[in-house]
ZAGU-677983 format. One record per residue: residue number from 0; x, y, z of N, C-alpha, C, CB in turn. Coordinates in steps of 0.05 Angstrom, whole numbers, plus 5000, padded with zeros to 4 digits. Each point is the difference from the previous one (the first is absolute). Glycine has a CB too. Layout:
BEGIN
DRENMAR    k  n.east  n.north  n.up  ca.east  ca.north  ca.up  c.east  c.north  c.up  cb.east  cb.north  cb.up
DRENMAR  NUM       X        Y     Z        X         Y      Z       X        Y     Z        X         Y      Z
...
# end
This chain:
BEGIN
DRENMAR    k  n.east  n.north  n.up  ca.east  ca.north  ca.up  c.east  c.north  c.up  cb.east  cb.north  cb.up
DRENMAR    0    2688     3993  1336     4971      5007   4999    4987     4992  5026     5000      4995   4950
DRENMAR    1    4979     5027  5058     4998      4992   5040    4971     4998  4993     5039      5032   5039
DRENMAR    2    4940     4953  4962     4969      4991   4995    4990     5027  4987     4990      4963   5045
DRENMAR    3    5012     5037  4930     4989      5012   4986    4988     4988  4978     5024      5026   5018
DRENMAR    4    4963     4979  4965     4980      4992   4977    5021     4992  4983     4959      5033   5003
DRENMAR    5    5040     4954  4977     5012      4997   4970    4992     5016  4988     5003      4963   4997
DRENMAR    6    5018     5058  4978     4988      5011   4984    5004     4986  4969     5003      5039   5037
DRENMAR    7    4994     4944  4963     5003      4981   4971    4983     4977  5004     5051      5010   4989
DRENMAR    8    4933     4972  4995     4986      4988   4997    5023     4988  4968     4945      5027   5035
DRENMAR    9    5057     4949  4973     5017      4977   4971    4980     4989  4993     5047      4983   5012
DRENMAR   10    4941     5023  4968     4979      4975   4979    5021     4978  4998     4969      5034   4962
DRENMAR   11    5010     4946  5028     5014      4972   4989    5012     5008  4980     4970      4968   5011
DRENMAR   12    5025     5045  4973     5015      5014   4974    5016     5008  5003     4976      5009   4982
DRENMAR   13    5042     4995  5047     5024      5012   5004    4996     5035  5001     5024      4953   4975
DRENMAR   14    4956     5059  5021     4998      5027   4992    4993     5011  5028     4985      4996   4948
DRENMAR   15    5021     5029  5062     4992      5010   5029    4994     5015  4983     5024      4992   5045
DRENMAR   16    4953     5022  4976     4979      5013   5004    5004     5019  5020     4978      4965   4986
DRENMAR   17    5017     5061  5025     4993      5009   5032    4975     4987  5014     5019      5045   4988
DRENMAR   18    4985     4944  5043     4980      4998   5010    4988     5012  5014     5011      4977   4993
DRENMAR   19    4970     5021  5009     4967      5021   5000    4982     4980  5023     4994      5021   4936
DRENMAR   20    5003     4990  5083     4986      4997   5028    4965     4987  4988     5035      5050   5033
DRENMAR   21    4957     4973  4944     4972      4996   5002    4999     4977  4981     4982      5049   5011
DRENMAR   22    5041     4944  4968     4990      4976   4986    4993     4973  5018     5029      5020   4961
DRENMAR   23    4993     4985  5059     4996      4974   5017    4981     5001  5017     5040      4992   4997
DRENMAR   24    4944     5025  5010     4973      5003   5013    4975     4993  4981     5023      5037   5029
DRENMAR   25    4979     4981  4940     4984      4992   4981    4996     4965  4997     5015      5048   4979
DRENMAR   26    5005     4939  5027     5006      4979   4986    4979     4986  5032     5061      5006   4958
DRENMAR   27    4949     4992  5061     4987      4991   5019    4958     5012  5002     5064      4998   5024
DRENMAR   28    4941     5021  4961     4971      5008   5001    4986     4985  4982     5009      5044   5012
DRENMAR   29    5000     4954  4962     4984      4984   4975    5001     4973  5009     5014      5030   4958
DRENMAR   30    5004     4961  5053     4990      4966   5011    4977     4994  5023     5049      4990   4991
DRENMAR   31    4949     5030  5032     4977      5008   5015    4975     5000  4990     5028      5022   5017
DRENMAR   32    4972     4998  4957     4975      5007   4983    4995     4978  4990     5006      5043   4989
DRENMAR   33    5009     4948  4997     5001      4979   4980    4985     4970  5013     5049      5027   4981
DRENMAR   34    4956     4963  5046     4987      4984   5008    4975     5014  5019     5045      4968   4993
DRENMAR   35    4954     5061  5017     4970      5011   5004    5002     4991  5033     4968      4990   4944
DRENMAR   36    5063     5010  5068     4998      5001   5020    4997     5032  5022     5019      4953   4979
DRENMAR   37    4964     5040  5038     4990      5022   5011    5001     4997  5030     4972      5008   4959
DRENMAR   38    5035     4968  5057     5000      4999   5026    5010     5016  5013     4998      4966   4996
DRENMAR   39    5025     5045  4998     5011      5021   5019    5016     5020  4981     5004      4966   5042
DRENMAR   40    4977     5054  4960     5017      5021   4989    5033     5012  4997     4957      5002   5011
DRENMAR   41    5048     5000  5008     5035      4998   5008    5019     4989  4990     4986      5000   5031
DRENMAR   42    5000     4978  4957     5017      4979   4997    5024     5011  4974     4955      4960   5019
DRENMAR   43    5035     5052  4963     5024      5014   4982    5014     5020  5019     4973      4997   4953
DRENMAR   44    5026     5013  5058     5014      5009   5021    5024     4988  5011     4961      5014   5007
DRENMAR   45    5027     4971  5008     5014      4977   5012    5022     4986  4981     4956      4992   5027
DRENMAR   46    5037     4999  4960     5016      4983   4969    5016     5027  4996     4959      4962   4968
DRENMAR   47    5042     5048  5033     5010      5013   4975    5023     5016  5025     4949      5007   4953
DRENMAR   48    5046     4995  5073     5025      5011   5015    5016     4979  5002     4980      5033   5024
DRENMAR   49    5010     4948  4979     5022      4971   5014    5006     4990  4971     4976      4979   5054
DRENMAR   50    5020     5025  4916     5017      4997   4988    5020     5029  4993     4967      4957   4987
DRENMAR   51    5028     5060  5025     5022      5027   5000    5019     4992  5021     4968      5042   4988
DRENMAR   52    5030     4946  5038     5017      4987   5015    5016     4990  4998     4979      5000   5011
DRENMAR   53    5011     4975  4970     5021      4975   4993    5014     5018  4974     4967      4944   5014
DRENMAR   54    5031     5067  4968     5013      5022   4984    5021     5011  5013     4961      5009   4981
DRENMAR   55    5029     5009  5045     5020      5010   5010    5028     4983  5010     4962      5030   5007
DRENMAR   56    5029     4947  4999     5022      4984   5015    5018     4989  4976     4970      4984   5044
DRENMAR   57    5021     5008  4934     5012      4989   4983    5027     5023  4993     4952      4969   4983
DRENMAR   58    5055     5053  5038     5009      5021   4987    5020     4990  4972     4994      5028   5051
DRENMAR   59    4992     4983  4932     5014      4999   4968    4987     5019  4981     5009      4950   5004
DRENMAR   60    5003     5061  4981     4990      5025   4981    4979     4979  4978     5053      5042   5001
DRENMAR   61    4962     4943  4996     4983      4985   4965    4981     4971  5016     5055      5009   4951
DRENMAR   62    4918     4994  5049     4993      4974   5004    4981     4986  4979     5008      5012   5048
DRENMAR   63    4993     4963  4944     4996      4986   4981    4962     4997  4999     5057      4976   5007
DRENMAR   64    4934     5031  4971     4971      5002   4998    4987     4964  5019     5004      5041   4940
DRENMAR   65    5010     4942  5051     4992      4971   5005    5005     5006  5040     5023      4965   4939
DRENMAR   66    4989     5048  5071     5007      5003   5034    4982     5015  5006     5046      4997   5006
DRENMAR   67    4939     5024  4981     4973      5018   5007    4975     4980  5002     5020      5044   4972
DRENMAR   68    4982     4943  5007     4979      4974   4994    4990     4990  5028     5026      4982   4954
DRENMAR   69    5007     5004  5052     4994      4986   5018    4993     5005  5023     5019      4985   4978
DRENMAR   70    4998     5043  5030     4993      5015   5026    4970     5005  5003     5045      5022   4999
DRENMAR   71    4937     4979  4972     4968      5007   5004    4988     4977  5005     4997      5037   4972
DRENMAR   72    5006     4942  5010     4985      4970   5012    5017     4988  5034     4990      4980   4934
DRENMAR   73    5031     5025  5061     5001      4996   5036    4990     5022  5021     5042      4976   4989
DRENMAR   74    4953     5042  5007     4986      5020   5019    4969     4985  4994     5036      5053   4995
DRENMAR   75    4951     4938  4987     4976      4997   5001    4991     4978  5010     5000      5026   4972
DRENMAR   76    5022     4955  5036     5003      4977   5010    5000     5002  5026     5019      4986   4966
DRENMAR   77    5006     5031  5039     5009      5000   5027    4966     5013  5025     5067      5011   4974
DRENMAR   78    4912     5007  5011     4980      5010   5004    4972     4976  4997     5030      5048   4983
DRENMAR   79    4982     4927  5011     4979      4985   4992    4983     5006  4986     5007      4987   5028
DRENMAR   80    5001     5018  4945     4986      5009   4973    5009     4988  4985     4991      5037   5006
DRENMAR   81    5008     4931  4994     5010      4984   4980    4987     5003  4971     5010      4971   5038
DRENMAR   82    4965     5028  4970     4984      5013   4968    5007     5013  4987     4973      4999   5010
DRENMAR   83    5037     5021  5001     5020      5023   4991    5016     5004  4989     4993      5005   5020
DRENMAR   84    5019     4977  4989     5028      4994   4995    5006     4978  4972     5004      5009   5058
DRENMAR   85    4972     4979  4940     4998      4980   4971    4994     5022  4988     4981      4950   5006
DRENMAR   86    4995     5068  4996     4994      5011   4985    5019     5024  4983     4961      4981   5028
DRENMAR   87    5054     5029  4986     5024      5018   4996    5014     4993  4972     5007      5004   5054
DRENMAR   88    5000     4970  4952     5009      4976   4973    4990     5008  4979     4999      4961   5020
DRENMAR   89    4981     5044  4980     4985      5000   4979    4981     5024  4983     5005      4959   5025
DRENMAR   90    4997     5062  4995     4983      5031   4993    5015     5013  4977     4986      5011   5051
DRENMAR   91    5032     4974  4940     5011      5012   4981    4991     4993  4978     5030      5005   5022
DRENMAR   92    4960     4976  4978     4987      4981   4973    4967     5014  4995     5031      4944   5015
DRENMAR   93    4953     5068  5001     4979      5017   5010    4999     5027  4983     5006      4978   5049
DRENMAR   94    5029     5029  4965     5000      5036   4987    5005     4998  4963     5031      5024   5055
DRENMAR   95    4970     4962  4940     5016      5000   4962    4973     4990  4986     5062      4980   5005
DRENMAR   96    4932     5050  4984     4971      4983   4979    5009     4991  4978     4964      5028   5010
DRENMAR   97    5014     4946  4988     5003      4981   4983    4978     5005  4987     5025      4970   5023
DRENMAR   98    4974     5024  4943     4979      4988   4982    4990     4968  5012     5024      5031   4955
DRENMAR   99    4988     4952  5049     4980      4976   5003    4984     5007  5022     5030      4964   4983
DRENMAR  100    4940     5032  5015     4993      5000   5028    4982     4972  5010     5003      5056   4994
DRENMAR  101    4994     4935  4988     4976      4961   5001    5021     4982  4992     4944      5010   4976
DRENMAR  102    5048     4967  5043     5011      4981   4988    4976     4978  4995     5049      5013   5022
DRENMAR  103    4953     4975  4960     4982      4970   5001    5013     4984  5017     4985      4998   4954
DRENMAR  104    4994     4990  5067     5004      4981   4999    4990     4969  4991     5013      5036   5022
DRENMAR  105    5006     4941  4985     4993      4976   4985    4971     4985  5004     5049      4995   5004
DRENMAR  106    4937     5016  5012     4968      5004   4997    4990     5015  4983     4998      4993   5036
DRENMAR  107    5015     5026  4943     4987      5018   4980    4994     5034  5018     4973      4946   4970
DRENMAR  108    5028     5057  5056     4987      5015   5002    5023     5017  5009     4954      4978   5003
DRENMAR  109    5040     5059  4996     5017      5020   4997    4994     5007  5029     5001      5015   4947
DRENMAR  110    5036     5001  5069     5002      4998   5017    5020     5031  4995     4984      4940   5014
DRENMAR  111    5009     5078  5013     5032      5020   4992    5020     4984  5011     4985      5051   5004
DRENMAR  112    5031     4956  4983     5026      4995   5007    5025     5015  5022     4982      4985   4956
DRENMAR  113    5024     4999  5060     5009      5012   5021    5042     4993  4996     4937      4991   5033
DRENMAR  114    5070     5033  4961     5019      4990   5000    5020     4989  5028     4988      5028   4958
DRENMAR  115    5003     4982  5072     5015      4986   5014    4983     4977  5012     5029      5040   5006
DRENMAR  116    4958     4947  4980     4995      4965   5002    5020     4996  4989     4956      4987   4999
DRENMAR  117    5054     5016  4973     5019      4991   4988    5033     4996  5011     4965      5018   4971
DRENMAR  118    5030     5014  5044     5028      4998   5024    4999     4982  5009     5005      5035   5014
DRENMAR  119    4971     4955  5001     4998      4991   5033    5012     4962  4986     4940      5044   5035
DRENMAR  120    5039     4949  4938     5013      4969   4993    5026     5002  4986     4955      4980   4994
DRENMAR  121    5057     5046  4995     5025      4995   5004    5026     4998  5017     4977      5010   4973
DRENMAR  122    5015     5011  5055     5004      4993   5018    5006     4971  5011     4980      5038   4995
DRENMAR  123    4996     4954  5008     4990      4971   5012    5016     4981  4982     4948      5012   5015
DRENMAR  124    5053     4988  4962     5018      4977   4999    5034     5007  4991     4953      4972   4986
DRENMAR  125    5052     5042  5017     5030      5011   5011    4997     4987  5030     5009      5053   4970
DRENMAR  126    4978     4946  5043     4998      4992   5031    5002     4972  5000     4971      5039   5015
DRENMAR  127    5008     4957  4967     5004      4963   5000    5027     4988  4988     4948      4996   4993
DRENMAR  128    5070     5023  5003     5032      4986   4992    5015     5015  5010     4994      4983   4960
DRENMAR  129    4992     5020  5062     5022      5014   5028    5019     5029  4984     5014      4938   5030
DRENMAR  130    4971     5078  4953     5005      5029   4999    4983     5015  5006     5023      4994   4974
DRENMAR  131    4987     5024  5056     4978      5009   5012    5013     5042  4984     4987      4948   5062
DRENMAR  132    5016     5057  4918     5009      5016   4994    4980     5018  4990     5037      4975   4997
DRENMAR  133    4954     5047  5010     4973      5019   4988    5012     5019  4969     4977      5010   5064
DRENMAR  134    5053     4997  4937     5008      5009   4984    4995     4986  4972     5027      5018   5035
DRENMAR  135    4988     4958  4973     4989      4980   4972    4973     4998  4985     5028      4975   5023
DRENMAR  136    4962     5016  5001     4958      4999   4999    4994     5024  4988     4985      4977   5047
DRENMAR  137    5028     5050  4947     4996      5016   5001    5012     5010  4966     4995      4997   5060
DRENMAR  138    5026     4994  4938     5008      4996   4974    4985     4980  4977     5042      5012   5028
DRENMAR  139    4956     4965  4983     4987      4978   4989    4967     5014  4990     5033      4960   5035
DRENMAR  140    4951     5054  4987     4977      5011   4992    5003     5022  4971     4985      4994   5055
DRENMAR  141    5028     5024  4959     5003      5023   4982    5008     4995  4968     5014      5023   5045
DRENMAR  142    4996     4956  4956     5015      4992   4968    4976     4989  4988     5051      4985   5011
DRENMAR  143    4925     4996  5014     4988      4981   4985    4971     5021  4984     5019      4950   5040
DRENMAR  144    4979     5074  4983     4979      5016   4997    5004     5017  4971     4995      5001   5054
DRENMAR  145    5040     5007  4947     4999      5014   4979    4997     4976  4970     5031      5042   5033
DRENMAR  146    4977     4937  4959     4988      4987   4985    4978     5006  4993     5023      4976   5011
DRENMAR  147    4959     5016  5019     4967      4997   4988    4998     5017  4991     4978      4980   5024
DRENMAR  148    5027     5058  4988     4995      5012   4984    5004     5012  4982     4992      4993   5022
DRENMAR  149    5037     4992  4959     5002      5000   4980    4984     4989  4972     5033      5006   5031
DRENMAR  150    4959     4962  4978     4984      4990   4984    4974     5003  5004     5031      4977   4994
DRENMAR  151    4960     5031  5028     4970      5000   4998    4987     5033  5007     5000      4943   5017
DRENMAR  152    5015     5062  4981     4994      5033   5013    4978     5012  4983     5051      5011   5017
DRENMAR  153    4946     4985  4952     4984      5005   4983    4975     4993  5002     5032      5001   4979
DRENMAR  154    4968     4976  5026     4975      4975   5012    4984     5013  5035     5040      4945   4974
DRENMAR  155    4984     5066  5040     4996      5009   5027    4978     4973  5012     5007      5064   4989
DRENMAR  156    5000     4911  5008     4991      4976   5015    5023     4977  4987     4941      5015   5008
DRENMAR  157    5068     4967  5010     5012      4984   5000    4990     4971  4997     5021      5035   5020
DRENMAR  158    4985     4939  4980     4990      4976   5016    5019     4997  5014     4972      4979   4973
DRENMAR  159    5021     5010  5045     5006      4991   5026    5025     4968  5001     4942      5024   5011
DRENMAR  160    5058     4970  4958     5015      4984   4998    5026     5006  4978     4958      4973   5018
DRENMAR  161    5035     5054  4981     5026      5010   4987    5012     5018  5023     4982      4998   4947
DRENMAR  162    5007     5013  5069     5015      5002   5022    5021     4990  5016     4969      5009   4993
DRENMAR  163    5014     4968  5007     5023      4966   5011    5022     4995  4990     4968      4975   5002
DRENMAR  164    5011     5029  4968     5039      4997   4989    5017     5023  4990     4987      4957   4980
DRENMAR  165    5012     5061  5027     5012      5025   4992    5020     4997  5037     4950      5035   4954
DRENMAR  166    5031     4958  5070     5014      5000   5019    5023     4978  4991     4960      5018   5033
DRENMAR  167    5037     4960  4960     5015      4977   5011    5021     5006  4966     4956      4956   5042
DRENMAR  168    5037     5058  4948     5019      5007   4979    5026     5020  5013     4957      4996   4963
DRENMAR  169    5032     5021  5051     5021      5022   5010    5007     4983  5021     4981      5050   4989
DRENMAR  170    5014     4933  5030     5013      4987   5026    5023     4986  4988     4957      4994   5031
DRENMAR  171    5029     4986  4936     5028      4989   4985    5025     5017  4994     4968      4973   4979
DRENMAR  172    5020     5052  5014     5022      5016   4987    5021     5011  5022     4966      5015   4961
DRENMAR  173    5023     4976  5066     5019      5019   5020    5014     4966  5011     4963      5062   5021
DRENMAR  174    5041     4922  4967     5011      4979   5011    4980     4982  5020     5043      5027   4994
DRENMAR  175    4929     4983  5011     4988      4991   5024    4981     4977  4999     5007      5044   5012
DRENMAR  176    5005     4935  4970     4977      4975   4986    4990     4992  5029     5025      4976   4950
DRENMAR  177    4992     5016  5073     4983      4987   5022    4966     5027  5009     5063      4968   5024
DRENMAR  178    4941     5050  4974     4987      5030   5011    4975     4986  4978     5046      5055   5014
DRENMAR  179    4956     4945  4956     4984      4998   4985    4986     4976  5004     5023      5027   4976
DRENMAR  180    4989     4949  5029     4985      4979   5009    4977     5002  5018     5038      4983   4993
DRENMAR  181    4973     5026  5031     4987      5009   5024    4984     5018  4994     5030      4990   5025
DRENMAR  182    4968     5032  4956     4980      5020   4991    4970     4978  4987     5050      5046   4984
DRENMAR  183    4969     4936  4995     4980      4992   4986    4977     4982  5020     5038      5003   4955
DRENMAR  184    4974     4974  5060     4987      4980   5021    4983     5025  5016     5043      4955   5005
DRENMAR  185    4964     5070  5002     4979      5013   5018    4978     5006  4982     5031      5020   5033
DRENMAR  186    4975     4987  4947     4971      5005   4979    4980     4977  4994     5028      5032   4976
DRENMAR  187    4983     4942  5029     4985      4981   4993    4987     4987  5019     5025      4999   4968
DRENMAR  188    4990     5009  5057     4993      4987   5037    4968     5014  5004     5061      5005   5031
# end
């Protein structure tokens, strides 16, 4: 294979897919929108050839959805768009509607609810026990979100301290008691 595109895309699920030029442009566009950046127009442009680049070099037919990932937060890096590049992490949690949308908090008072804060402190304390892993943070959210909106989705408002523990419940269940510690001490700092 001589620098050409991949035509397979491997989910984590092991399942290929064909790949498609505009999903990976779409995908760089909704994180743009999504944080309402506007400085330079081009800039999906830009992203979006120099991750067709690094594509091409990798010459291989099948490339792994998690190696697209990365090729987009390092292009938005490599561009000094670190914002971006957190934010990417997380636009996924953005696109999936949810019933909860308030949470209380422990002042009583109602707040929307943002599901990538929730990323960002699960993130953060995966970090504070030296796992700098977004996949995880990323798993860890999604499990904790779908709970909430299992049990409270009817209610469509949460408290803020069943949150906590719905997080530090799923960090237990993935083996990650130090992560949960560190989750819990940031909520209380």
């Amino acid at each position: 294979m001589k620098n050409t595109l991949p035509t397979l895309i491997k989910k984590r699920s092991g399942y290929k897919v064909i790949f498609r030029k505009e999903k990976l442009r779409a995908s760089i566009e909704k994180t743009i929108h999504h944080m309402r950046y506007n400085e330079n127009p081009h800039i999906v442009k830009k992203l979006y050839e120099e991750i067709l680049e690094e594509l091409k070099k990798g010459k291989t037919e099948t490339v792994t959805v998690d190696k697209i990932r990365g090729l987009i937060i390092k292009a938005f890096k490599s561009n000094s768009l670190d914002h971006l590049a957190e934010a990417y992490d997380y636009v996924f949690l953005e696109i999936q509607s949810r019933k909860v949308k308030k949470i209380i908090k422990r002042d009583g008072s109602r707040v929307e609810m943002h599901p990538y804060k929730i990323f960002k402190g699960v993130r953060k304390a995966l970090q504070q026990v030296e796992i700098d892993d977004p996949l995880k943070a990323e798993t860890v959210t999604k499990e904790a979100l779908g709970l909430i909106e299992k049990k409270y989705g009817k209610e469509k408002i949460v408290p803020a301290e069943m949150v906590r523990d719905i997080i530090e419940y799923v960090f237990i269940r993935h083996g990650l008691e130090r992560a949960a510690d560190a989750y819990l001490l940031d909520r209380y700092a």
